[in-house]
N, CA, C and O atoms as a GROMACS GRO file, in nm:
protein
  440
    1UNK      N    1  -0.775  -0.286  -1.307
    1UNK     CA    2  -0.672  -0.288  -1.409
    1UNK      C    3  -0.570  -0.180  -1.378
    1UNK      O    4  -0.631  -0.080  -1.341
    2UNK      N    5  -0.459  -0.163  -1.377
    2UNK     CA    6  -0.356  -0.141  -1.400
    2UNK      C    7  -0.255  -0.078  -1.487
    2UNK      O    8  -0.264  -0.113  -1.604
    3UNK      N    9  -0.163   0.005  -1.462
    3UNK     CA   10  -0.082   0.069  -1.565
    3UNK      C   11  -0.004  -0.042  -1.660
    3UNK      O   12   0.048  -0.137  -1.600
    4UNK      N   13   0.005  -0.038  -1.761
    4UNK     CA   14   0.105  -0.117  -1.799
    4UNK      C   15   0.189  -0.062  -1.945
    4UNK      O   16   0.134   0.023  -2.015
    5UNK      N   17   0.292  -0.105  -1.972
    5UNK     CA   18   0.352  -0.031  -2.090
    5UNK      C   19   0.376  -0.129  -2.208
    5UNK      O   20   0.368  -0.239  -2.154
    6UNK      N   21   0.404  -0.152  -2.350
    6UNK     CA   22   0.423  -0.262  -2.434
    6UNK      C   23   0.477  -0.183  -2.547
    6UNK      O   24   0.435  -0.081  -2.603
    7UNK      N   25   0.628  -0.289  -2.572
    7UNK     CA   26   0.694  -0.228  -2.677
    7UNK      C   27   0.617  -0.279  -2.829
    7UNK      O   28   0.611  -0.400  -2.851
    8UNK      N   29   0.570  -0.198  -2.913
    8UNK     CA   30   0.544  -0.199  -2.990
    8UNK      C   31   0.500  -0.303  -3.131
    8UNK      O   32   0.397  -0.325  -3.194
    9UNK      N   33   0.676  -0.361  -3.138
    9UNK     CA   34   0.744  -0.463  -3.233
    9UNK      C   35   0.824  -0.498  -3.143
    9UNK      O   36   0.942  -0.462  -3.137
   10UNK      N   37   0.720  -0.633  -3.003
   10UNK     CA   38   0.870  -0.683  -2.966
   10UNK      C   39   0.858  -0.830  -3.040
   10UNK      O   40   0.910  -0.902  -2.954
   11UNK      N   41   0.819  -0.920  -3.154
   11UNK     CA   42   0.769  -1.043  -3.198
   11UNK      C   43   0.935  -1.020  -3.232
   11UNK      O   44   0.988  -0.910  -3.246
   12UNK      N   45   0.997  -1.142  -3.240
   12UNK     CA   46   1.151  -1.144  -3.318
   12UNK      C   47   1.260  -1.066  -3.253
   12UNK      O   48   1.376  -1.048  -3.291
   13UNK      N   49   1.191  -1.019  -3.138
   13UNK     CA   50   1.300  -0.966  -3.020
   13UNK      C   51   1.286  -1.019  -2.875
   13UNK      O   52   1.361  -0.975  -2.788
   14UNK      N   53   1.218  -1.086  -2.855
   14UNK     CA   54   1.209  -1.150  -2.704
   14UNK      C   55   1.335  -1.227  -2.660
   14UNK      O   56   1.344  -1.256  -2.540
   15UNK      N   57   1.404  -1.253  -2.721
   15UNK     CA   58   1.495  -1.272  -2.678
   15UNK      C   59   1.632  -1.184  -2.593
   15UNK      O   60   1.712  -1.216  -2.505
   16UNK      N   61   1.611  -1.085  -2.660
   16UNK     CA   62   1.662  -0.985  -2.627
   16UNK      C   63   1.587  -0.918  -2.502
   16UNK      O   64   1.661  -0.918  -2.404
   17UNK      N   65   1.470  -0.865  -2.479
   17UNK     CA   66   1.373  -0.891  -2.373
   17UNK      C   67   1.402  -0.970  -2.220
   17UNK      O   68   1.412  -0.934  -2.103
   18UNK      N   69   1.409  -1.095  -2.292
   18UNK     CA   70   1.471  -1.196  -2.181
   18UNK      C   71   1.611  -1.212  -2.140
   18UNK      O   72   1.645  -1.282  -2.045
   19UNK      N   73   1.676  -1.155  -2.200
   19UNK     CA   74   1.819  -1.120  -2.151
   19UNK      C   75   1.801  -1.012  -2.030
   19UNK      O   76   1.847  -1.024  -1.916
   20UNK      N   77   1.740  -0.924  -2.071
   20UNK     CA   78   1.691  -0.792  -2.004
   20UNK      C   79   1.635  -0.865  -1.859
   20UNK      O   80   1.727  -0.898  -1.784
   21UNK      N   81   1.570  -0.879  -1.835
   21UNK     CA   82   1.514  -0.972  -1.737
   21UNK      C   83   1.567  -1.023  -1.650
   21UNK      O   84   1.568  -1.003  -1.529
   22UNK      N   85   1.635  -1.128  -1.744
   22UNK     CA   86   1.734  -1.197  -1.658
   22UNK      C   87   1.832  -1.122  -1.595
   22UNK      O   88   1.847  -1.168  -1.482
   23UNK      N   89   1.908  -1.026  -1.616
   23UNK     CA   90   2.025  -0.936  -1.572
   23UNK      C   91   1.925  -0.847  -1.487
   23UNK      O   92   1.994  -0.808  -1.392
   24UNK      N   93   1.801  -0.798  -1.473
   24UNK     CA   94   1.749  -0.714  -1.366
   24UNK      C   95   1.736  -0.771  -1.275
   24UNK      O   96   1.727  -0.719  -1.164
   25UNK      N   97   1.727  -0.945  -1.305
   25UNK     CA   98   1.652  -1.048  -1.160
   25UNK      C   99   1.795  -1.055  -1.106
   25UNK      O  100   1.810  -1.010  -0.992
   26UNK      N  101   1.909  -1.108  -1.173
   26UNK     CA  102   2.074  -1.071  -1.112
   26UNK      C  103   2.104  -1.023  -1.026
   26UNK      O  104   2.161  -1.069  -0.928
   27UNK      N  105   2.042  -0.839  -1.065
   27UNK     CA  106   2.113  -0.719  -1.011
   27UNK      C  107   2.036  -0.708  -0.913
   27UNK      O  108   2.082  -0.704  -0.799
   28UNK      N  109   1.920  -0.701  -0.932
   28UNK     CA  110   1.816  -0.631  -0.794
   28UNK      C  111   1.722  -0.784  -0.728
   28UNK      O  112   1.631  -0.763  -0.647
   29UNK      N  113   1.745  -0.897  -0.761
   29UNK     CA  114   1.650  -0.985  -0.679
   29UNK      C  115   1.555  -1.027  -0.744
   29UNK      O  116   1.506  -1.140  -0.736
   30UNK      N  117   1.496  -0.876  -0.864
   30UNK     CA  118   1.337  -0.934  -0.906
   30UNK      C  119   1.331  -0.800  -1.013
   30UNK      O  120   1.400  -0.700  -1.032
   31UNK      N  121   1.188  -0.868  -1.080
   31UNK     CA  122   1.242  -0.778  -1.178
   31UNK      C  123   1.038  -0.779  -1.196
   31UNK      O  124   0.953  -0.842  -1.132
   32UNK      N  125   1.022  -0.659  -1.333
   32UNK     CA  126   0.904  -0.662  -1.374
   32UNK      C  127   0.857  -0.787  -1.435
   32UNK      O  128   0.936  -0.824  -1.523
   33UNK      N  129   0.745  -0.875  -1.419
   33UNK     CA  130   0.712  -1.003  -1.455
   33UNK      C  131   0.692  -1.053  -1.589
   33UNK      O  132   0.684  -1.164  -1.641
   34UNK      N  133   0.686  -0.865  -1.649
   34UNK     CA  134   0.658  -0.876  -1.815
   34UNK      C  135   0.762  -0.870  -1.904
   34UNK      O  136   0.781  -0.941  -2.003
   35UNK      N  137   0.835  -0.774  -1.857
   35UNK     CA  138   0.982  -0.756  -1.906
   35UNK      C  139   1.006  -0.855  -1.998
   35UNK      O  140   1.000  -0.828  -2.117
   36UNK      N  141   1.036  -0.986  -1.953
   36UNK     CA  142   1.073  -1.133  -2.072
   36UNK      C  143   1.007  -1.149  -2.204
   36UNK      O  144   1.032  -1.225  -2.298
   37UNK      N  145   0.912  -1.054  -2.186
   37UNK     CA  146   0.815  -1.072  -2.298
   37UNK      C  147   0.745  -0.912  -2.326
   37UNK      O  148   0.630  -0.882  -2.356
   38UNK      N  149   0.843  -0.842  -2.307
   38UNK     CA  150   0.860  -0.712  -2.368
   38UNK      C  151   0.725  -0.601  -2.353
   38UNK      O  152   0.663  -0.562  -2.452
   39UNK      N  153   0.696  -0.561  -2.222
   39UNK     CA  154   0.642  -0.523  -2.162
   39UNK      C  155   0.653  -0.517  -2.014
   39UNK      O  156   0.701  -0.602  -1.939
   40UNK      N  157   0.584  -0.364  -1.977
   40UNK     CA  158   0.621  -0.333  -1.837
   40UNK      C  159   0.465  -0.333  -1.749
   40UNK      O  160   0.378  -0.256  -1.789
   41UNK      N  161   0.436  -0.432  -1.618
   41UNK     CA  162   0.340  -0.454  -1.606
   41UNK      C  163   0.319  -0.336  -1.471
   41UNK      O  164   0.204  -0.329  -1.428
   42UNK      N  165   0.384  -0.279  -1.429
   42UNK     CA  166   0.393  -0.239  -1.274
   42UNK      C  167   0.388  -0.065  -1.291
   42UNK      O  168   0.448   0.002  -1.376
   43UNK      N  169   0.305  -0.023  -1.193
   43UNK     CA  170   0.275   0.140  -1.174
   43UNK      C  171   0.420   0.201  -1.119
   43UNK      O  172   0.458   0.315  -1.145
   44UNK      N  173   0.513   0.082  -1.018
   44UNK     CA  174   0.623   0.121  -0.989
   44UNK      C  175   0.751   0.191  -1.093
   44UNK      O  176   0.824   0.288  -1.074
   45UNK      N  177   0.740   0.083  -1.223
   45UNK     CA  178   0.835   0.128  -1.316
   45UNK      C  179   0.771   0.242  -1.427
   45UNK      O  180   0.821   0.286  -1.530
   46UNK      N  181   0.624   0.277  -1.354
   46UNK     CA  182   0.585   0.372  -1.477
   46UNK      C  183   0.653   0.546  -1.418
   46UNK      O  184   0.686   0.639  -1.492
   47UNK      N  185   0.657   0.542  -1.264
   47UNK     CA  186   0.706   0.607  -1.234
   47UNK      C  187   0.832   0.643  -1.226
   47UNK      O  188   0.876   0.756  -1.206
   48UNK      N  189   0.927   0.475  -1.253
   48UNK     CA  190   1.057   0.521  -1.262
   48UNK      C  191   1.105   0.592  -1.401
   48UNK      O  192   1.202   0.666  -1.420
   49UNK      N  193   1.016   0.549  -1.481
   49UNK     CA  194   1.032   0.585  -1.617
   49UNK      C  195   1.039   0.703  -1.659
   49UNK      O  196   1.121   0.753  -1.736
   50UNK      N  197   0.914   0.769  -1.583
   50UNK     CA  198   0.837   0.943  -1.591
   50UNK      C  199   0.983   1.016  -1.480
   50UNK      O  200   1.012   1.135  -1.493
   51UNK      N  201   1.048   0.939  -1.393
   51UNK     CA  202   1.178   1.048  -1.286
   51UNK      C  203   1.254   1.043  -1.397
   51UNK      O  204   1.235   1.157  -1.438
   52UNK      N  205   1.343   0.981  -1.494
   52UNK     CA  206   1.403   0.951  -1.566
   52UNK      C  207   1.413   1.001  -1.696
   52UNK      O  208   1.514   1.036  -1.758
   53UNK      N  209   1.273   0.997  -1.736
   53UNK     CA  210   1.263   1.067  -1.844
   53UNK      C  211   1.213   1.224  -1.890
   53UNK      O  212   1.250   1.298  -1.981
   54UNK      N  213   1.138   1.232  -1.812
   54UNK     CA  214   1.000   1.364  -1.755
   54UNK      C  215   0.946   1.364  -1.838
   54UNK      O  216   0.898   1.475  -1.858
   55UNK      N  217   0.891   1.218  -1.989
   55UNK     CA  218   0.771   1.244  -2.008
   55UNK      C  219   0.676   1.094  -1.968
   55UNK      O  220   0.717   0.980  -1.947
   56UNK      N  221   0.540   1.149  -1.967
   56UNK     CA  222   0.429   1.115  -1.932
   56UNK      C  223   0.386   0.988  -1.962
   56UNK      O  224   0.351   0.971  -2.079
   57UNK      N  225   0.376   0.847  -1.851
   57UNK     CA  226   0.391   0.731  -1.937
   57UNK      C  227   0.222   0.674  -1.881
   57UNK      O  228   0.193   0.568  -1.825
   58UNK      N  229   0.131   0.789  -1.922
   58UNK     CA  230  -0.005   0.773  -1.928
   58UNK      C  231  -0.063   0.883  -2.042
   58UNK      O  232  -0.163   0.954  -2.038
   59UNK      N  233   0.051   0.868  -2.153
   59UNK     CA  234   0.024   0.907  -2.280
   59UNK      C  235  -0.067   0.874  -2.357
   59UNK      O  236  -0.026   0.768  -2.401
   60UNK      N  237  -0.186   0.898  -2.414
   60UNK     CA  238  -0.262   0.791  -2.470
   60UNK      C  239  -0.215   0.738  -2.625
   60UNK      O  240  -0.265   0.639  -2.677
   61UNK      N  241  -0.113   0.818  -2.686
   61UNK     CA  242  -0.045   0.819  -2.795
   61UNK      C  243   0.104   0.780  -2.769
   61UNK      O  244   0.202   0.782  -2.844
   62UNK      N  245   0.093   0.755  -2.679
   62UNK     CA  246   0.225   0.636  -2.639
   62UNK      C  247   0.368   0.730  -2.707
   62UNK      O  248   0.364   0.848  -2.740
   63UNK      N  249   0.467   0.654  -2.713
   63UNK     CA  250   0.586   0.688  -2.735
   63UNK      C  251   0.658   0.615  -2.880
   63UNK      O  252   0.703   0.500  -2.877
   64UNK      N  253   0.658   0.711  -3.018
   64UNK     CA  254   0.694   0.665  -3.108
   64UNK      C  255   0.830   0.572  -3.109
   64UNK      O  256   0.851   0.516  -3.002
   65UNK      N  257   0.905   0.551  -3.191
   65UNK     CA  258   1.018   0.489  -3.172
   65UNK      C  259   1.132   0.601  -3.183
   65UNK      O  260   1.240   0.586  -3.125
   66UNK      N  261   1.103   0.715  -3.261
   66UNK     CA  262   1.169   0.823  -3.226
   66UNK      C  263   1.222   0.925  -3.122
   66UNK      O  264   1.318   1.003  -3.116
   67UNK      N  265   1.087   0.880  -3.021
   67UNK     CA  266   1.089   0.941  -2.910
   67UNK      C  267   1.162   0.853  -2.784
   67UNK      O  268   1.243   0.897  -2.702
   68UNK      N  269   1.111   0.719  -2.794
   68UNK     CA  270   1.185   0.642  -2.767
   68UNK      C  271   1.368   0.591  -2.698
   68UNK      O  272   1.418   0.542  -2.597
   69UNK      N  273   1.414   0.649  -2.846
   69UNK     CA  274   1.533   0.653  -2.914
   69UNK      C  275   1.564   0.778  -2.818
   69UNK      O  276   1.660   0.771  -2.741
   70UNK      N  277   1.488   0.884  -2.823
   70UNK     CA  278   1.544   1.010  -2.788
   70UNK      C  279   1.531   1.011  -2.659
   70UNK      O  280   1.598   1.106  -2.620
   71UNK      N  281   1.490   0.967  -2.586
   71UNK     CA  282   1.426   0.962  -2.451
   71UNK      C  283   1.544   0.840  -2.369
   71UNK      O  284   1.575   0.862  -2.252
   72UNK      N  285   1.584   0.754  -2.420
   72UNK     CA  286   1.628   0.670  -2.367
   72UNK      C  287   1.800   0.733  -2.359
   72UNK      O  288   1.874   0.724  -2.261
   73UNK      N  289   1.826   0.785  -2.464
   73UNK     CA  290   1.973   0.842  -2.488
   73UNK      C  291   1.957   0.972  -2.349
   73UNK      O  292   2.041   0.987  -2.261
   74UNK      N  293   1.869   1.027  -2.359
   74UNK     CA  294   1.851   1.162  -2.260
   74UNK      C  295   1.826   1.098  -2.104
   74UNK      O  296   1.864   1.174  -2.015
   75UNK      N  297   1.789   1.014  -2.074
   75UNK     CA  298   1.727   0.971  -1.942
   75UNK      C  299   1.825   0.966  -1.822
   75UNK      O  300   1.936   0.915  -1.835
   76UNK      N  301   1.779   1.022  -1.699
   76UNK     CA  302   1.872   1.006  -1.611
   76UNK      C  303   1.800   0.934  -1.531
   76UNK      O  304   1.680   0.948  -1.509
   77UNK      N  305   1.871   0.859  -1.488
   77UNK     CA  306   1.868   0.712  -1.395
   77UNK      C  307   1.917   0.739  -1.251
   77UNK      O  308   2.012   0.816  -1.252
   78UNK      N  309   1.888   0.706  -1.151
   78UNK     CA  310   1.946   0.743  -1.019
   78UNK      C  311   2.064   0.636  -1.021
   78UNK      O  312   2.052   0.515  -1.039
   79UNK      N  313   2.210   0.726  -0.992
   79UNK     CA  314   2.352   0.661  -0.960
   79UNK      C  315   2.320   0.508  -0.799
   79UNK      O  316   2.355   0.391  -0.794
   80UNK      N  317   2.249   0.586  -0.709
   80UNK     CA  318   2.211   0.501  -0.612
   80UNK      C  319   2.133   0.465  -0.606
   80UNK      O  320   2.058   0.549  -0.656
   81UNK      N  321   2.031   0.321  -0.552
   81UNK     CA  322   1.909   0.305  -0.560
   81UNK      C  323   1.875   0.231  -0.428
   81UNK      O  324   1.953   0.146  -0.385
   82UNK      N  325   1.757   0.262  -0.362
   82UNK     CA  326   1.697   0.197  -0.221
   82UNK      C  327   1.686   0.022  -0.320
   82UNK      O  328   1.661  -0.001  -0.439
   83UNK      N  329   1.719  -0.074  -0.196
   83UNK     CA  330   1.701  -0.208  -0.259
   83UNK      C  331   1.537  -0.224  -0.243
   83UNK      O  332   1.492  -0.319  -0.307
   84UNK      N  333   1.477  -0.175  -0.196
   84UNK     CA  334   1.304  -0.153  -0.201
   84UNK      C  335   1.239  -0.115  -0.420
   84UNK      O  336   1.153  -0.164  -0.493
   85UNK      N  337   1.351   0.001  -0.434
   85UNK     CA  338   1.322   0.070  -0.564
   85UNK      C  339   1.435   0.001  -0.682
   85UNK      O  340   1.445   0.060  -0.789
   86UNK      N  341   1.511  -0.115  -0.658
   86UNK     CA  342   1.596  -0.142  -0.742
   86UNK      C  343   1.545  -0.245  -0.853
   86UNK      O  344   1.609  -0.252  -0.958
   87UNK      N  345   1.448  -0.314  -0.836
   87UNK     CA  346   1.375  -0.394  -0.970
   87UNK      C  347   1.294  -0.290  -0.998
   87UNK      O  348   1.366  -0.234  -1.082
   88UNK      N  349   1.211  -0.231  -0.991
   88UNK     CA  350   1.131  -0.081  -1.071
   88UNK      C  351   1.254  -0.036  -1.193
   88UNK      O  352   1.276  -0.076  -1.307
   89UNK      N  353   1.312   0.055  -1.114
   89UNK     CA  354   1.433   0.135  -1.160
   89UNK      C  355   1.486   0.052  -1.291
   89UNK      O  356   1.470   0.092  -1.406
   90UNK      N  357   1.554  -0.079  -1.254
   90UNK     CA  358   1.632  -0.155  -1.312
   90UNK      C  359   1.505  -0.212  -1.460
   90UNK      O  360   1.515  -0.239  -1.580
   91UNK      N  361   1.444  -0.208  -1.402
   91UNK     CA  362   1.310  -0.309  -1.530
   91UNK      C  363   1.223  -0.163  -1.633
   91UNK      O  364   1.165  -0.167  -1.741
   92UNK      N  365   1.247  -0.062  -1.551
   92UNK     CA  366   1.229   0.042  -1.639
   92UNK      C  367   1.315   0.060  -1.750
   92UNK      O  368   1.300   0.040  -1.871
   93UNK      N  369   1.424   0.111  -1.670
   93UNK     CA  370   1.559   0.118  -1.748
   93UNK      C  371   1.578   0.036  -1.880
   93UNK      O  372   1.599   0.079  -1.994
   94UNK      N  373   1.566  -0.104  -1.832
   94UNK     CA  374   1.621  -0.217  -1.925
   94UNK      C  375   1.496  -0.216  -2.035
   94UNK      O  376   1.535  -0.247  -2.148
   95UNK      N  377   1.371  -0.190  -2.027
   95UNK     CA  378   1.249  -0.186  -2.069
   95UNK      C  379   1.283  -0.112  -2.222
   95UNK      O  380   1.301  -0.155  -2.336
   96UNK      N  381   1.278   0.050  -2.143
   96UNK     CA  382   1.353   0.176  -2.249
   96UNK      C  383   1.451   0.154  -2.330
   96UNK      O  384   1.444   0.204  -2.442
   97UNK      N  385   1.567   0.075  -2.295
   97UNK     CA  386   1.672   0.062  -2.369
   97UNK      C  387   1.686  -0.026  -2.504
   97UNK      O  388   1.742  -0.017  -2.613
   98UNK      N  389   1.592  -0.130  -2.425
   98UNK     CA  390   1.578  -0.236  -2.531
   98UNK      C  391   1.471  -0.240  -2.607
   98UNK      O  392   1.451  -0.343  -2.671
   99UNK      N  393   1.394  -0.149  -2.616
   99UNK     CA  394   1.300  -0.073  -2.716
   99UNK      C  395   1.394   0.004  -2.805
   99UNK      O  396   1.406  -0.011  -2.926
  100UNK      N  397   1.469   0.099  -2.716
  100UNK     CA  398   1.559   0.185  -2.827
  100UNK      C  399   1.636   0.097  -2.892
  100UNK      O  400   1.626   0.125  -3.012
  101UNK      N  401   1.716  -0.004  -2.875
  101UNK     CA  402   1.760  -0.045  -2.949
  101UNK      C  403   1.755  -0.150  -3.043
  101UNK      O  404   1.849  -0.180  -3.117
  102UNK      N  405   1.591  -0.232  -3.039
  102UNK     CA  406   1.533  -0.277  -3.134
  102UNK      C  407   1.434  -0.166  -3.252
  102UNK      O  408   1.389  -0.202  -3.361
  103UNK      N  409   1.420  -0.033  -3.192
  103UNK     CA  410   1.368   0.004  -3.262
  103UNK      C  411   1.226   0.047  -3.272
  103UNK      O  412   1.171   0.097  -3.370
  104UNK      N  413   1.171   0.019  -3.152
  104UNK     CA  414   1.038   0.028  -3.132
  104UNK      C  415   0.960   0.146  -3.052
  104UNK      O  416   1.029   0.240  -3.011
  105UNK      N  417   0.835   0.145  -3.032
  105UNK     CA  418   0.755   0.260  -2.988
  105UNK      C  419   0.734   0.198  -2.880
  105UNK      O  420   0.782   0.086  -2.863
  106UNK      N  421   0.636   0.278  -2.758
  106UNK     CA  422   0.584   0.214  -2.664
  106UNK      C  423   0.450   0.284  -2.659
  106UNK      O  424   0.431   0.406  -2.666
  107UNK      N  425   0.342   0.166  -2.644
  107UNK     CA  426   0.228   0.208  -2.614
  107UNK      C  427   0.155   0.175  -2.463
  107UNK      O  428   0.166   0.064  -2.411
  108UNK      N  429   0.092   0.267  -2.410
  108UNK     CA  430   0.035   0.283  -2.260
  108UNK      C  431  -0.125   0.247  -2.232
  108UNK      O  432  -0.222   0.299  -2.287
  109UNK      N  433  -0.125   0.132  -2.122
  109UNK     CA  434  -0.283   0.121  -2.101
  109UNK      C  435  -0.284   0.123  -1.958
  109UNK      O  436  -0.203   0.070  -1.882
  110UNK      N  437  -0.400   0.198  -1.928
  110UNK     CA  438  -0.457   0.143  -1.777
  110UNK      C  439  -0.557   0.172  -1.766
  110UNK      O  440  -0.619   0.142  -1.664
   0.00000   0.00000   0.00000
């Protein structure tokens, strides 16, 4: 088993989710497989998450929606990206954002 991340309250937002998705598969080729359905399945984007954010996305108390919110506004994202690291990066990113802006927490399993 595996790292994986899950927004909170994504029921009545997957759509939004799948927008997300779709624009990472666009930009970079490919994207996280969960993303569409509001969750991050890959150890790759847990790390892009933790460069980005510097906190810990093997939290066992996960990430409120406050923190969330706060974390996503603060996050720095790399300006350039290896096309090897550009669906991670990109499916992290889009992951965080669209939590913050539905409103939700994220909780961590592996």
């Amino acid at each position: 088993m595996g790292w994986d991340g899950y927004a909170n309250r994504s029921r009545g937002n997957i759509r939004k989710f799948k927008k997300a998705a779709e624009a990472v598969k666009s930009a970079a080729g490919a994207v996280d497989g969960m993303l569409e359905r509001g969750a991050l399945d890959c150890s790759a984007c847990a790390m892009a998450l933790e460069a980005a954010t510097g906190a810990s996305c093997w939290d066992d108390d996960g990430w409120d929606a406050k923190k969330v919110r706060r974390l996503a506004a603060s996050a720095t994202w790399p300006s350039e990206l290896a096309t090897k690291d550009a669906w991670a990066v990109l499916s992290a990113k889009a992951f965080l954002e669209t939590c913050a802006e539905i409103g939700t927490g994220i909780h961590f399993s592996w």
